[in-house]
C-alpha positions in Angstrom: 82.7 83.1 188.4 85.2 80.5 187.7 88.8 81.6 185.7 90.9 78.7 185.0 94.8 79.3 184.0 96.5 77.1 181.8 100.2 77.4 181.2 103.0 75.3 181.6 105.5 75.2 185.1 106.8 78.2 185.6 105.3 80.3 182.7 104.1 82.9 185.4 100.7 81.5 185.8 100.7 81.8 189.7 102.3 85.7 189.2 99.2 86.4 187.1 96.9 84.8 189.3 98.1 86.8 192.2 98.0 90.2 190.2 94.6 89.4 188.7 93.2 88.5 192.3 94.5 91.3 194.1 92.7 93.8 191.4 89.3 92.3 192.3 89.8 91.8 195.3 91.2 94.9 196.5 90.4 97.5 193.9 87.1 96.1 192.8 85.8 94.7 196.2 85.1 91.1 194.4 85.6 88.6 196.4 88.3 86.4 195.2 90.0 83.7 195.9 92.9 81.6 194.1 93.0 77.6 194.7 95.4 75.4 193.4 96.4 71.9 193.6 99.7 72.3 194.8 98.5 73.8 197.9 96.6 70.6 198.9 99.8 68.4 197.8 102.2 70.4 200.5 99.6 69.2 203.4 101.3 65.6 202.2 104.5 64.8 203.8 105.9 62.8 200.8 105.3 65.6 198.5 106.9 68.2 201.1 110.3 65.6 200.3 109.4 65.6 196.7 108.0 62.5 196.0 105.6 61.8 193.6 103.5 59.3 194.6 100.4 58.8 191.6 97.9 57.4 194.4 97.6 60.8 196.1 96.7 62.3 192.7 93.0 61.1 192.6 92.4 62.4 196.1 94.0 65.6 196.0 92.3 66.5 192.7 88.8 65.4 194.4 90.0 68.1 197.2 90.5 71.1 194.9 87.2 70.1 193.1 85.5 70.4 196.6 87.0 74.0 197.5 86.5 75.3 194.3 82.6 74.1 194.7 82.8 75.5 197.8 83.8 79.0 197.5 81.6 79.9 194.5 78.8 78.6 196.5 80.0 81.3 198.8 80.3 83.7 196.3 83.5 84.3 195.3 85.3 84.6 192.0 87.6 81.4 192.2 90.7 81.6 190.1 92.3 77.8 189.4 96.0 78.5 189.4 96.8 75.3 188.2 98.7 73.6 184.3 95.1 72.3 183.2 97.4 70.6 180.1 94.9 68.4 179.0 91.5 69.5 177.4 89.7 66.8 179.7 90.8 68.5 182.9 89.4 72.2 181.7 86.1 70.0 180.9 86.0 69.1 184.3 86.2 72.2 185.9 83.6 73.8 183.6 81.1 70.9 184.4 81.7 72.5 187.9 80.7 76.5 186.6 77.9 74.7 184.8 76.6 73.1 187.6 76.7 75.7 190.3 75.6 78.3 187.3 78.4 80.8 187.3 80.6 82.1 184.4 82.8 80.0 183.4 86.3 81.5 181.4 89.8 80.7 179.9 93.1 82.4 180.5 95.9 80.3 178.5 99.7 82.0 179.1 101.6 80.8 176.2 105.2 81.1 177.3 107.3 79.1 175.4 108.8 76.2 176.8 112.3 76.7 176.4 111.7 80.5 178.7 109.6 78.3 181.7 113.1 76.3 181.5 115.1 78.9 182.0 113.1 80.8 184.3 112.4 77.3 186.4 116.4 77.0 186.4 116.8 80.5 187.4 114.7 79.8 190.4 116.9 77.3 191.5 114.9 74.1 189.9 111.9 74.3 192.3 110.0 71.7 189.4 112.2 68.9 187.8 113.1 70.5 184.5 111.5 66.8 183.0 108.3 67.7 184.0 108.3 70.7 182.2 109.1 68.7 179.2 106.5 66.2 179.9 103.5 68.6 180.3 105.0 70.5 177.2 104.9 67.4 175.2 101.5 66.2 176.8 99.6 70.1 176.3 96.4 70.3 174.7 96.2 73.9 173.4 92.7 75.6 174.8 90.7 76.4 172.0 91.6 73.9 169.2 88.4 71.6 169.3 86.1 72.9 171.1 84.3 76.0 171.3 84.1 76.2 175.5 87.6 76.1 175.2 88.9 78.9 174.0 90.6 81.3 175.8 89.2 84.8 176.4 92.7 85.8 176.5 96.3 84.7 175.7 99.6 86.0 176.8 103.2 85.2 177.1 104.7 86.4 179.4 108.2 86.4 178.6 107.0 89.5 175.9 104.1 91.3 177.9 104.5 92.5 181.2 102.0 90.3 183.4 100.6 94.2 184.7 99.2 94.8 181.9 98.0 91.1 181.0 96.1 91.2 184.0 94.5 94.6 183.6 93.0 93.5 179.6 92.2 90.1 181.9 89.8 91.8 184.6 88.6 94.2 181.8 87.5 91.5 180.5 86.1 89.4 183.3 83.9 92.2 184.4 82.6 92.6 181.3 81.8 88.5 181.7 80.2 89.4 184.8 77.8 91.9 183.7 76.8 89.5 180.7 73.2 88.1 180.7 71.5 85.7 183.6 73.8 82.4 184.7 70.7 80.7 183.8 71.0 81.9 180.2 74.9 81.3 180.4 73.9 77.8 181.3 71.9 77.2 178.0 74.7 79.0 176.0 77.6 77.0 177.3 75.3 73.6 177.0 77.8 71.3 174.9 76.4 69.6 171.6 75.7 65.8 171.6 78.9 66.0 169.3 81.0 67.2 171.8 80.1 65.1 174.2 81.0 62.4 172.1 84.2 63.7 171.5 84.8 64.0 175.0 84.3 61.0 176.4 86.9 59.3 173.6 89.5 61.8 174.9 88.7 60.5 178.4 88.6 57.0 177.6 91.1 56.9 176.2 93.3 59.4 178.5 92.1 56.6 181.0 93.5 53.7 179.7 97.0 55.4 179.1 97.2 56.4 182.4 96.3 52.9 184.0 99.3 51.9 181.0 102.0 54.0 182.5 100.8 53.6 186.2 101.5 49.7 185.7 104.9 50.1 183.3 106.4 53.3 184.7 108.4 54.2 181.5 108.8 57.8 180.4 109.5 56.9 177.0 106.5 54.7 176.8 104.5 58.0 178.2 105.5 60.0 175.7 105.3 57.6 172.6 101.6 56.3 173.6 100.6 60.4 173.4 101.2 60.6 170.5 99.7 57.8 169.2 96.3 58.6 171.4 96.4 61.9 169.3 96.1 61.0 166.1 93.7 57.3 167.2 91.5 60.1 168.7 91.1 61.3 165.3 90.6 58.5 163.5 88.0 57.3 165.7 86.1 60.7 165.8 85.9 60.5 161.9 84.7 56.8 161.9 82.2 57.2 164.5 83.5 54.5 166.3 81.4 53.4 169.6 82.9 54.0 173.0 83.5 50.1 173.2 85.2 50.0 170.0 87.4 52.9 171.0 88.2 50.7 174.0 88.7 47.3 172.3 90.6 48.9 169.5 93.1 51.2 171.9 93.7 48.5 174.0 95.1 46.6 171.1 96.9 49.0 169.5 98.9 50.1 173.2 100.0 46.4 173.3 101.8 47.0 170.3 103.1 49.8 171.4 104.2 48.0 175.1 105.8 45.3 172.9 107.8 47.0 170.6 109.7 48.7 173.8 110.1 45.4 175.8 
């Protein structure tokens, strides 16, 4: 089975992940095993100094991907302890339950962003408090558009305490577990020709931002051409625009955007 957290820095994702783990694994005997991206970026000397370097990005995701593949192959429960902010990146890693035909699930801890703040300042600012801000302002809440999505559970932790989150969260994935076939979970959890549309405009044009900002490197920019992929995503879901439209049309109207702040 495959549990992917999503949460913002220093909600208490990786506190959950640990409690949730150690129940399955050593109460329940389930073999478990939590994987996260960070623990791939700290085998890179430059992010060991704390810089950020976007070329690494594309590689060290392709390395979690590979682990995570590899260990429910072998078996185990894998729990992704990792932001997953953007819908597109939770897609991903249920194309990877699908394909290996496991159970595929949810958890979303809703702390508030103000208390990941605090607690990330309390801690002595292990995360720049920015990027806290930027994955705040960039987070696609699980469960809005689409009905993989959703969360089989939701928690902030700054008003329950994470013990009890994680017990109602391995309640609930062994009763995932001892749900029908994987074959028939495959045939349940097949997306609709609609969705699939939808998801490869979010992609797109996710894509074409990020190949923006790599080349301009302004934060301001970042944040102002989110917004305005939000509600172009919208538009061109309603107007049925083609893939190459979305393109053409994106393009164009991120110029604008590139021109008004030079």
């Amino acid at each position: 089975m495959l549990i992917v957290l999503s949460g913002l820095p220093s909600s208490g994702k990786s506190t959950l992940a640990v409690k949730i783990a150690t129940i399955l694994e050593l109460d329940l005997s389930i073999k478990t095993i939590i994987i996260e991206s960070d623990a791939i970026r700290n085998m890179i000397p430059s992010y060991r100094e704390q810089v950020f370097n976007p070329k690494h990005e594309p590689v060290v995701r392709s390395a979690m991907f590979a682990l995570i593949k590899y260990f429910l192959e072998k078996d185990y429960l894998v729990i992704n302890d990792d932001m997953n902010y953007y819908k597109s990146m939770r897609h991903d890693l249920r194309e990877i339950a699908l394909e290996i035909k496991v159970p595929f699930a949810i958890i979303y801890i809703s702390t508030p962003r103000e208390v990941a703040l605090s607690w990330n300042k309390k801690r002595g600012l292990p995360i720049p408090q920015e990027v806290i801000e930027d994955a705040f302002n960039k987070f696609d809440i699980p469960g809005k558009d689409y009905d993989w999505d959703r969360p089989i559970l939701t928690a902030d932790l700054s008003t329950i305490d994470p013990e009890d989150v994680a017990n109602d969260a391995v309640n609930l994935i062994q009763n995932l577990l001892s749900k029908p076939s994987v074959s028939e979970i495959k045939t349940v959890a097949e997306p609709s020709e609609v969705d699939k549309y939808k998801q490869s405009i979010d992609q797109l044009t996710r894509r074409i931002i990020s190949e923006t900002i790599a080349y301009k490197k302004n934060e301001e920019l970042a944040k102002n051409l989110s917004n305005v992929r939000i509600d172009f995503v919208k538009k061109a879901i309603k107007n049925k625009l083609t893939l190459d439209e979305v393109s053409m049309k994106f393009k164009e109207i991120i110029n604008e955007v590139v021109q008004t702040l030079e």
